[in-house]
Backbone as a ProteinNet text record, in pm:
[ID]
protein_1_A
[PRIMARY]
XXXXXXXXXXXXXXXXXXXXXXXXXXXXXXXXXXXXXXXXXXXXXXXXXXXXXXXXXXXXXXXXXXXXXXXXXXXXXXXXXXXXXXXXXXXXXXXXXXXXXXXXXXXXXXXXXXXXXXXXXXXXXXXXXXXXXXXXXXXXXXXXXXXXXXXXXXXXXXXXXXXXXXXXXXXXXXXXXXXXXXXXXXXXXXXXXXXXXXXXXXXXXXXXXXXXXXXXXXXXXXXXX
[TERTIARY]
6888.3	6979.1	7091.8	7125.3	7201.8	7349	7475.1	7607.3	7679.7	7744.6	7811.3	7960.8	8025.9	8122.3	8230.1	8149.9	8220	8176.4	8181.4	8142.2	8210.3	8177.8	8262	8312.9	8319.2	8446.8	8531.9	8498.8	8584.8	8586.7	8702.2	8702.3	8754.2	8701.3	8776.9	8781.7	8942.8	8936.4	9054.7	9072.7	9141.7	9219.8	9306.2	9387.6	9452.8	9455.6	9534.8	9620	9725	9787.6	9775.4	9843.4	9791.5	9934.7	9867.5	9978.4	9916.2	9949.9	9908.6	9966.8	9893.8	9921.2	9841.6	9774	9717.2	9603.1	9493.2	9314.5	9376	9237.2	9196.2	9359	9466	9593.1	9634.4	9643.3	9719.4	9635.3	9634.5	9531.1	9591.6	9474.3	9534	9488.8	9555.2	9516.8	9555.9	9419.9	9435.9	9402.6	9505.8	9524	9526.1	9518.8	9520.7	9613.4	9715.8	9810.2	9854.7	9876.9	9924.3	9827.1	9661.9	9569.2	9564.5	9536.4	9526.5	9400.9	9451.7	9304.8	9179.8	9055.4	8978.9	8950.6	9068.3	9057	9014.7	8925.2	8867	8973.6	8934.3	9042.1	9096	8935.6	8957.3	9046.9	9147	9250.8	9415.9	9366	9507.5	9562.3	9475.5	9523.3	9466.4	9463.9	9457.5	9571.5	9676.6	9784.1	9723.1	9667	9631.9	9688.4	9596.2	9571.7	9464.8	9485.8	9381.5	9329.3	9235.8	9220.5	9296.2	9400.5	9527.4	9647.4	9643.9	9768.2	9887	9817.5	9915.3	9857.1	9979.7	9982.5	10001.2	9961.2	9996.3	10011.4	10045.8	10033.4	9931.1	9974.1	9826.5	9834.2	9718	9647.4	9523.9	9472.5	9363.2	9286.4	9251.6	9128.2	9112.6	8961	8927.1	8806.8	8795.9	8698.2	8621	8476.6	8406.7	8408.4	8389.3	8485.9	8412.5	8304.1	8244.2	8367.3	8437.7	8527.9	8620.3	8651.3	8743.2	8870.4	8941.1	9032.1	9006.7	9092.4	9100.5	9186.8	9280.1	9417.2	9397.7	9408.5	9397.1	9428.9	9371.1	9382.7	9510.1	9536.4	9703.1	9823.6	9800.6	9841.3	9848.7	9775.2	9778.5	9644.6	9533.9	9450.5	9319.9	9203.9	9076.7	9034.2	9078.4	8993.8	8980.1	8859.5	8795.2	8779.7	8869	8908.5	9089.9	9056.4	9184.2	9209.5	9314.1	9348.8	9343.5	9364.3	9343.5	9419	9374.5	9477.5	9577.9	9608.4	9739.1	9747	9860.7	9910.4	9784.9	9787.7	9690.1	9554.4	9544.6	9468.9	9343.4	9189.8	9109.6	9013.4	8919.9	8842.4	8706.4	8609	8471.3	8449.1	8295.3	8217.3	8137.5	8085.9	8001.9	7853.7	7833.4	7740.2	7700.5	7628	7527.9	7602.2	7668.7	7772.5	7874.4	7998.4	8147.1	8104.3	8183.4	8181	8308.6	8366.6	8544.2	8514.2	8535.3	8554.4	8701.2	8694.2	8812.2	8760	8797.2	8763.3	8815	8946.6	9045.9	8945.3	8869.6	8777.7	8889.2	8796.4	8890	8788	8840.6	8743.3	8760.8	8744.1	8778.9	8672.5	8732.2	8664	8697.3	8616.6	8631.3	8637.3	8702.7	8676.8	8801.1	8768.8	8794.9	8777.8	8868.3	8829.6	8743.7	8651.7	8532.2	8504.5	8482.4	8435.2	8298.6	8195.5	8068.8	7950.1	7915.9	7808.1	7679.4	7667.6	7501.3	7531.3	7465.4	7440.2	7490.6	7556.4	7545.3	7528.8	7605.2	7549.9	7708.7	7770.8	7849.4	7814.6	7803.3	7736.7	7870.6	7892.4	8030.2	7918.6	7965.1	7861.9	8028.6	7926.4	8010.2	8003.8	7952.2	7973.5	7983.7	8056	8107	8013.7	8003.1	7921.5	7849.1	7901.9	7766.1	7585.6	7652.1	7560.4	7598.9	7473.4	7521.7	7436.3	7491.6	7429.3	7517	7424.5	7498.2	7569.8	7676.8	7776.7	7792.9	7770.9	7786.7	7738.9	7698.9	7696.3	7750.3	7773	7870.9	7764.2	7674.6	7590.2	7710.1	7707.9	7793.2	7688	7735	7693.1	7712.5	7648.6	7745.3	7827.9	7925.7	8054.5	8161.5	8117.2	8256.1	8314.2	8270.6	8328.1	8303.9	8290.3	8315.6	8469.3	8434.5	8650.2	8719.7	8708	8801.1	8938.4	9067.5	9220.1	9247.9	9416.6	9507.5	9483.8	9505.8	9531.1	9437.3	9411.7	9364	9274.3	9266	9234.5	9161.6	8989.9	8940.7	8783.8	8676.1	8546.6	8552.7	8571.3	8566.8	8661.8	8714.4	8795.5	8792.3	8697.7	8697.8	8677.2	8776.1	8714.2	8747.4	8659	8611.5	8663.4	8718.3	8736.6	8622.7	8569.8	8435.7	8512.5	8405.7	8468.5	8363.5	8362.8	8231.8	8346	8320.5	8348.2	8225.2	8250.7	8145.8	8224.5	8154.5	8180.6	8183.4	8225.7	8184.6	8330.2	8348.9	8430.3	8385.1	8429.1	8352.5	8442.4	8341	8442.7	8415.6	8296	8258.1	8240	8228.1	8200.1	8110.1	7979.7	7956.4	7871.9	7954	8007.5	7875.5	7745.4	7666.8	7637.7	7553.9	7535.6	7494.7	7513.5	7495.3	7601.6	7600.1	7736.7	7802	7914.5	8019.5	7977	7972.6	7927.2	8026.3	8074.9	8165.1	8267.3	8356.1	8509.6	8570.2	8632.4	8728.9	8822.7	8924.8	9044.7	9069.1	9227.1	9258.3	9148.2	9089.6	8991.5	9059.6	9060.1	9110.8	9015.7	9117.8	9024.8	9122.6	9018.7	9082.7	9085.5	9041	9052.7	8922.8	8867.5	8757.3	8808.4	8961.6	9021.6	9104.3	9080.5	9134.2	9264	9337.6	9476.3	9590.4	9509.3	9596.5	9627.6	9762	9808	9954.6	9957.5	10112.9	10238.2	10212.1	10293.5	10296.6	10361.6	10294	10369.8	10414.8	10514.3	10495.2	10506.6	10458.2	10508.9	10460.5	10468.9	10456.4	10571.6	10582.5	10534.8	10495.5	10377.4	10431.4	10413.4	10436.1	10448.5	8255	8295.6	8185.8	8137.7	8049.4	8095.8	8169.1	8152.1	8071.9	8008.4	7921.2	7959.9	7910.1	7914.2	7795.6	7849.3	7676.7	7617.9	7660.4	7632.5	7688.9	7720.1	7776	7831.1	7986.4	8066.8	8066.3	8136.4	8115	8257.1	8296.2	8443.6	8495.1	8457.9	8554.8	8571.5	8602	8538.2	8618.7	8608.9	8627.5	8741.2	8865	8931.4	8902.4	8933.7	8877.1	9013.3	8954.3	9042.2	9027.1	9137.3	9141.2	9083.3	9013.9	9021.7	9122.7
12062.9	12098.8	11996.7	11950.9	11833	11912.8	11815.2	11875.5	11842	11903.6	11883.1	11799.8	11720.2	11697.8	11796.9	11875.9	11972.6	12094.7	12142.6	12290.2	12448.8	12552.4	12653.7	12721.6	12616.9	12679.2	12601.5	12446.5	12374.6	12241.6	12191.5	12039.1	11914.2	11831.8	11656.9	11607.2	11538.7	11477.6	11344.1	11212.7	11126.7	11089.1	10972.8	10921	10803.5	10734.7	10561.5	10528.6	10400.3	10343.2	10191	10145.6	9970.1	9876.5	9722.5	9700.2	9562.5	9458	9282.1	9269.2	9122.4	9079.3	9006.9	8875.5	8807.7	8775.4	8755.1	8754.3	8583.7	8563.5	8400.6	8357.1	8491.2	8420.6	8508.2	8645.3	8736.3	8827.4	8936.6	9014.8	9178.8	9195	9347.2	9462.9	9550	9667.6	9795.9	9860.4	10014.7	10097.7	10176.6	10289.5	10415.9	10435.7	10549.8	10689.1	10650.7	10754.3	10697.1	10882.1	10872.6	10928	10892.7	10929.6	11078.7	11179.4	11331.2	11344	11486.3	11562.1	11568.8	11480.6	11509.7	11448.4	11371.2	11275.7	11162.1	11125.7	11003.8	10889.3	10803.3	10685.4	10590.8	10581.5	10519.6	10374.8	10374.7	10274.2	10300.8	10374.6	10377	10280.4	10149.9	10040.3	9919.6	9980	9857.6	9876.6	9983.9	9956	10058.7	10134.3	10303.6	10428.7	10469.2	10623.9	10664.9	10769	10831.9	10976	11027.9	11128.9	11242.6	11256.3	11339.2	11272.7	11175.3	11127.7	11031.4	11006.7	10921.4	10763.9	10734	10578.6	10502.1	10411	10313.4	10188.2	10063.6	9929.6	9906	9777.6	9682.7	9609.4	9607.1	9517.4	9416.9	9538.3	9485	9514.5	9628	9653.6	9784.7	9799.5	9938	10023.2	10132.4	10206.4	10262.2	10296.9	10405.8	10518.3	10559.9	10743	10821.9	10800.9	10862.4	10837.6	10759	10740	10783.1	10932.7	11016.6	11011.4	11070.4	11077.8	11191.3	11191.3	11343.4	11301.3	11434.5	11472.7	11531.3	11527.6	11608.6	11704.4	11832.4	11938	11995.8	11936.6	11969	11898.7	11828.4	11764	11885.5	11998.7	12053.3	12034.3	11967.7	11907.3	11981.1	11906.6	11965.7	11912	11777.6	11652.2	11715.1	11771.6	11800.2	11690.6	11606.3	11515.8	11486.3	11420	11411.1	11256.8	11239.6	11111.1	10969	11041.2	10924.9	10798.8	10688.8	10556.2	10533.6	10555.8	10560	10692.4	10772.7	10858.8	10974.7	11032	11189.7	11181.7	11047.2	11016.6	10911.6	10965.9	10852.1	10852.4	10796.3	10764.3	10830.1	10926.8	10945.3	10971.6	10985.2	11022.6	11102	11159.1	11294.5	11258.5	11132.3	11114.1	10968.7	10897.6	10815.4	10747	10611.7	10540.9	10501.9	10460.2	10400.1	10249.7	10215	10075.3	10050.7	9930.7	9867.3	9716.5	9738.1	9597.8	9563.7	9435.7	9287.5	9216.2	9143.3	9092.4	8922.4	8916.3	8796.5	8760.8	8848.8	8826.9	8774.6	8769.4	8725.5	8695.5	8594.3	8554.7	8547.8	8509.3	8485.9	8596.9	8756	8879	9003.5	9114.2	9237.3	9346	9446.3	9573.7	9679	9769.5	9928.1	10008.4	10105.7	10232.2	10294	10344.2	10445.5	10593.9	10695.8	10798	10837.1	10914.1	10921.3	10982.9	11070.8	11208.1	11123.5	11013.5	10947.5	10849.4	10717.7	10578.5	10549.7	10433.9	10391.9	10248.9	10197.1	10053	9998.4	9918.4	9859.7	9717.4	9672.2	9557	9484	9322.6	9245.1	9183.4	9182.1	9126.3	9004	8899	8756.2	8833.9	8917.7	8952.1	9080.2	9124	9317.1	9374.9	9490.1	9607.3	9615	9537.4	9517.1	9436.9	9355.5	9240.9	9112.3	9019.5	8869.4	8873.4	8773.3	8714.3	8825.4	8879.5	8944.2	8873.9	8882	8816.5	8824.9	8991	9030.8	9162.1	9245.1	9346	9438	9540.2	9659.3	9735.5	9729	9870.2	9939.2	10092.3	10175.1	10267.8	10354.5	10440	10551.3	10672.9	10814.4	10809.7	10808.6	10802.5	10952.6	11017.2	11113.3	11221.5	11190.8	11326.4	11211.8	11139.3	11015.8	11038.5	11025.9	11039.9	11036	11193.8	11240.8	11302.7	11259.1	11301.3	11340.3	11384.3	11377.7	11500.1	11489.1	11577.6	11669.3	11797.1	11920.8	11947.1	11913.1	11968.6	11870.7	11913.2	11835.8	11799.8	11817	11766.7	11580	11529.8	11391.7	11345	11333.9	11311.8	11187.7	11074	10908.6	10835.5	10724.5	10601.4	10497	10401.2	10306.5	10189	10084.7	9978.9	9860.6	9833.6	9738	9624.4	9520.3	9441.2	9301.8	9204.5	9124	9000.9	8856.4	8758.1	8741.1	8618.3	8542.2	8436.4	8340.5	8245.3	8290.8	8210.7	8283.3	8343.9	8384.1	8475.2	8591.5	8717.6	8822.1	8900.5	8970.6	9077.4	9201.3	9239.3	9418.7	9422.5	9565.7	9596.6	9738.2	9745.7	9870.2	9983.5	10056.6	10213.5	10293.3	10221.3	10372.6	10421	10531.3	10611.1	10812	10829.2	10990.7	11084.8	11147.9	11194.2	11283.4	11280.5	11403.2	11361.2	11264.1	11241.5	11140.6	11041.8	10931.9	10896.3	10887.5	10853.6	10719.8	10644.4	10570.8	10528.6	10451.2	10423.7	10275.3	10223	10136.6	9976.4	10074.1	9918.7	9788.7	9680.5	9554.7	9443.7	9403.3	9298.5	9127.5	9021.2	8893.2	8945	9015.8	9016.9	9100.4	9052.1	9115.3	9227.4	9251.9	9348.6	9438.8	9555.7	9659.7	9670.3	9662	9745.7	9553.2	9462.9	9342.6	9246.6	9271.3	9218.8	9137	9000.3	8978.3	9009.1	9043.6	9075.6	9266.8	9303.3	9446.4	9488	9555.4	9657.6	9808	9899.9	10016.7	10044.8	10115.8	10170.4	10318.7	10372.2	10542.5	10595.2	10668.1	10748.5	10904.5	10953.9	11077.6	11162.7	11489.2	11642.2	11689.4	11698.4	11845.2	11981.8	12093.8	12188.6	12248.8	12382	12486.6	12615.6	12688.4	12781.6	12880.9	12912.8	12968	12829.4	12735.7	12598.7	12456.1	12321.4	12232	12203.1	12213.6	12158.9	12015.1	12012.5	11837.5	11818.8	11681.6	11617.9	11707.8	11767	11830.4	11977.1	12095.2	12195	12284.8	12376.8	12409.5	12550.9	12541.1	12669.3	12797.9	12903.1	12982.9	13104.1	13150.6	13225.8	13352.6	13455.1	13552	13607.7	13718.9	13785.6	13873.7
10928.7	10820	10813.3	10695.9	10704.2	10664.2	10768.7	10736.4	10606.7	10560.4	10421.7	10478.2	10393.4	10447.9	10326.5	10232.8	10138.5	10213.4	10239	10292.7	10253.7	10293.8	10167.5	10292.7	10441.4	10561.7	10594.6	10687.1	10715.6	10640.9	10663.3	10591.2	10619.6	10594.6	10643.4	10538.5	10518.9	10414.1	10456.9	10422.3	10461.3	10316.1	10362.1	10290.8	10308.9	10152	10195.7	10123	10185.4	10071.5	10070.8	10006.7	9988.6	10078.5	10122	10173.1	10104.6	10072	10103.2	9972.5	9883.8	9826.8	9684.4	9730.6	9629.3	9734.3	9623.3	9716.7	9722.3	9808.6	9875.7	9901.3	9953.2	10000.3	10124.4	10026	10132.3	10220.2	10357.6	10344.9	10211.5	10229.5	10139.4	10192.9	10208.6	10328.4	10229.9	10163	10136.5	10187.6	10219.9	10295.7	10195.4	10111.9	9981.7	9999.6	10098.3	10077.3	9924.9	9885.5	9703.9	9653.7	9741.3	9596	9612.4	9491	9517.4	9612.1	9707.9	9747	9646.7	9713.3	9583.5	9465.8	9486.4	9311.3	9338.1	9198.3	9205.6	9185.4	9314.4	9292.9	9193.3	9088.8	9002.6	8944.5	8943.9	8887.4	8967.9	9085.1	9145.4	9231.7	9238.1	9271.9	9152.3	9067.2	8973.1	8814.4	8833.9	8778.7	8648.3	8696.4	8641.7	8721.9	8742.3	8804.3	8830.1	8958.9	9019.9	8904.6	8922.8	8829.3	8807.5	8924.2	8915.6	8857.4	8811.5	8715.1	8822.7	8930.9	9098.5	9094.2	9051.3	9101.3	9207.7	9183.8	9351	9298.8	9407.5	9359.9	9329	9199.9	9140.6	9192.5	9262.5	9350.4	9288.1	9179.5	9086	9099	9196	9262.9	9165.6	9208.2	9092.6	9207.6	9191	9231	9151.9	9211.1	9108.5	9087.1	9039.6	8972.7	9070.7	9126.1	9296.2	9370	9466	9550.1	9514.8	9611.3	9618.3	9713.8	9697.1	9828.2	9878.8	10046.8	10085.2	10151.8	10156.1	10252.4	10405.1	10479.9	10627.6	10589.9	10628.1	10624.1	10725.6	10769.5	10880.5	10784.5	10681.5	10576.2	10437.7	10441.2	10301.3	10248.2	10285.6	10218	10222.7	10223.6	10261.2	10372.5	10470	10530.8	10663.1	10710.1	10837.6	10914.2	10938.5	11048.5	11110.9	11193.2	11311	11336.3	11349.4	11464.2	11371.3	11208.3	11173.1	11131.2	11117.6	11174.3	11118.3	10961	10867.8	10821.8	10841.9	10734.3	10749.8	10639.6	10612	10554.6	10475.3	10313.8	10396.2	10356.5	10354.2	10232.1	10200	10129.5	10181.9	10074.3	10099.8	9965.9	9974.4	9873.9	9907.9	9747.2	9723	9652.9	9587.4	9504.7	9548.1	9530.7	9519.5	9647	9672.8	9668.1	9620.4	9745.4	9683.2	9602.1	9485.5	9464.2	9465.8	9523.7	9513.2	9436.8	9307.2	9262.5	9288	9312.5	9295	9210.1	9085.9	9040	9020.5	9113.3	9128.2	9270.9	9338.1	9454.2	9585.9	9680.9	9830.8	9944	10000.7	10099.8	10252.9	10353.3	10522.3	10581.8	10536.8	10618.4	10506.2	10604.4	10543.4	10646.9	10612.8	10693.9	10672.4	10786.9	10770.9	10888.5	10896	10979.7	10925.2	11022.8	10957.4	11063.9	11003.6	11066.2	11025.7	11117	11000	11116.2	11018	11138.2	11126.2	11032.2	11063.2	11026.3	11083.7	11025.6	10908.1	10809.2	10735.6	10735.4	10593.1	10561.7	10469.3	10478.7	10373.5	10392.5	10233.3	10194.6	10105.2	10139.9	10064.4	9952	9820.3	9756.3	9672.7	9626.3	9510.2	9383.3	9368.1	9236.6	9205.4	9081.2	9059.9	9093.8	9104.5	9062.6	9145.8	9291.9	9414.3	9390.6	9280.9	9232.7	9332.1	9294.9	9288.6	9443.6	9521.4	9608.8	9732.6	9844.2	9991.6	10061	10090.7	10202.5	10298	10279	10470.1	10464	10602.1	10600.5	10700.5	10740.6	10828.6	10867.9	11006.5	11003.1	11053.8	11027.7	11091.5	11157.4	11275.2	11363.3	11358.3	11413.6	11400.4	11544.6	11517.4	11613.8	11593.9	11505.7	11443.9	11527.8	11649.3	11744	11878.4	11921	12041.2	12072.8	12226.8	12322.5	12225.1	12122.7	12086.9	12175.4	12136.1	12192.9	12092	12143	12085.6	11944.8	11799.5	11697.1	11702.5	11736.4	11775.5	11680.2	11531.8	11445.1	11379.2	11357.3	11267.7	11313	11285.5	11367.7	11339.2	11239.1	11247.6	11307.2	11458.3	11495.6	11556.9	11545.3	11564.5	11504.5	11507.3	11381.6	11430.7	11407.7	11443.9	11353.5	11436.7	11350.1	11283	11190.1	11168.5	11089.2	11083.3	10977.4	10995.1	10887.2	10919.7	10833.9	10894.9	10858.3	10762.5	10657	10535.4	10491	10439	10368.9	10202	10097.5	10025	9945.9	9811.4	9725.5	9706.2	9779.4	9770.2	9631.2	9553.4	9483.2	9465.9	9539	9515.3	9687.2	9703.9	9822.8	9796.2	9856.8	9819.5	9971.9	9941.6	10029.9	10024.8	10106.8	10131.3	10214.4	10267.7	10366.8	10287.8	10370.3	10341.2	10272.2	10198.5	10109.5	10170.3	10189.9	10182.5	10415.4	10413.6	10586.8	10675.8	10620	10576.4	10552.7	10576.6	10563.2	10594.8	10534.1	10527.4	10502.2	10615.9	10586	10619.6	10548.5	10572.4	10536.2	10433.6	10367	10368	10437.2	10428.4	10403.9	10252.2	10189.9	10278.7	10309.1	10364.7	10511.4	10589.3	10728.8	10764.6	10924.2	10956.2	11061.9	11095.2	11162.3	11051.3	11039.9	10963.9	10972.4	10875.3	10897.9	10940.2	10944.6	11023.7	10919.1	10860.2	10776	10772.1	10768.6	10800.2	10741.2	10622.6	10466.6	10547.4	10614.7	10602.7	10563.8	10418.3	10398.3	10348.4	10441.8	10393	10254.2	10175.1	10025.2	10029.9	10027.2	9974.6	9873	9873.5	9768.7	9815.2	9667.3	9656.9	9804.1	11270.1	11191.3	11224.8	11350.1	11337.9	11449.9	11374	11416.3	11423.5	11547.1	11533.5	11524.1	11400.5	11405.4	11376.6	11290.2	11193	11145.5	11156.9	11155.2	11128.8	11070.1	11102.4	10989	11008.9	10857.2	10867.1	10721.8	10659.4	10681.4	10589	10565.9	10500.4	10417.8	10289.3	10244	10223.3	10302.5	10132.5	10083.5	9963.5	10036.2	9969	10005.5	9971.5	10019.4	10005.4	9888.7	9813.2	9714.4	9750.8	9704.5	9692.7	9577.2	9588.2	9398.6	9415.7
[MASK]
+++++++++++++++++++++++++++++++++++++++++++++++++++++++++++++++++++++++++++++++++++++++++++++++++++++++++++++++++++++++++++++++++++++++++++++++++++++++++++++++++++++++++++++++++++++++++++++++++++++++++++++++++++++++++++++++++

């Protein structure tokens, strides 16, 4: 039986915000604090909005209306994970794959914190839409409960730093693996170490449990009638 990272008991959900500058100069580090629980990221780093109406810096970058945010649930949120590396806010998905276009592109490295109950795959592609020629690739592992410490609360409670050097102008990156299984933070475009940026200036902005069986990242609250 495969785990949900939406589930209708517990939930993981992350969050980022952005830090860098200009591609093929600066690194750029999103962290998606700002984006709503849930909302598609959409244009909240490309000098729009997330599908809740929350802005962030333009960076230029865009997401696909799949790539959601989530809040930690010790945060207010839904995110059935712990310990994670910036702030409350990470990045997952529910449907097919994430896509992150750049379209000003950036080159040296790539990477990210990742949490994740099975294997995946992130692929750097030269061209949008996860076209064009491969640059690099990220296998990821299931790691999401490994020498877990520290924040009490959450089954995805490890993440892992990845990241892959290329030659090359990369400008899409594309996010697959298993849905609602997956989480990421601290996407850094220009570096193959996550989060390592010299420009760093923070920006203010607004998983397997057992039971009756194994929750996901994201977990649906529960209402009263």
């Amino acid at each position: 039986m495969k785990r949900k990272i939406i589930s209708t008991a517990a939930g993981l959900i992350l969050s980022a915000s952005c830090i860098g500058n200009i591609a093929n100069a600066n690194v750029i580090v999103l962290d998606f604090e700002g984006v709503g629980n849930k909302a598609s990221i959409n244009d909240f780093y490309n000098g729009g909005t997330d599908s809740l109406g929350n802005s962030g810096a333009n960076y230029g970058v865009e997401f696909s209306s799949n790539s959601l945010g989530l809040i930690d649930a010790d945060a207010g949120g839904d995110g059935n994970f712990a310990n994670e590396p910036s702030e409350s806010t990470a990045m997952y998905f529910t449907s097919g794959s994430a896509i992150l276009n750049y379209a000003a592109g950036f080159d040296t490295g790539f990477s990210f914190y990742y949490t994740s109950a099975f294997a995946a795959l992130v692929d750097v592609y030269d061209g949008l839409d996860g076209t064009g020629n491969l640059l690099g690739s990220i296998n990821l592992v299931a790691q999401h409960q490994d020498n877990c410490a520290g924040d009490p609360n959450g089954t995805f409670c490890n993440w892992t730093n990845a990241g892959v050097n290329f030659a090359g102008i990369a400008k899409s990156i594309d996010f697959s693996g298993t849905v609602n299984q997956v989480a990421y933070d601290d996407v850094t475009l220009g570096s193959a170490t996550a989060g390592e940026n010299p420009n760093d200036i923070p920006e203010p902005s607004t998983l397997a449990i057992f039971a009756l069986g194994l929750f996901g990242l994201a977990s649906r609250k529960l209402k009263n009638n």
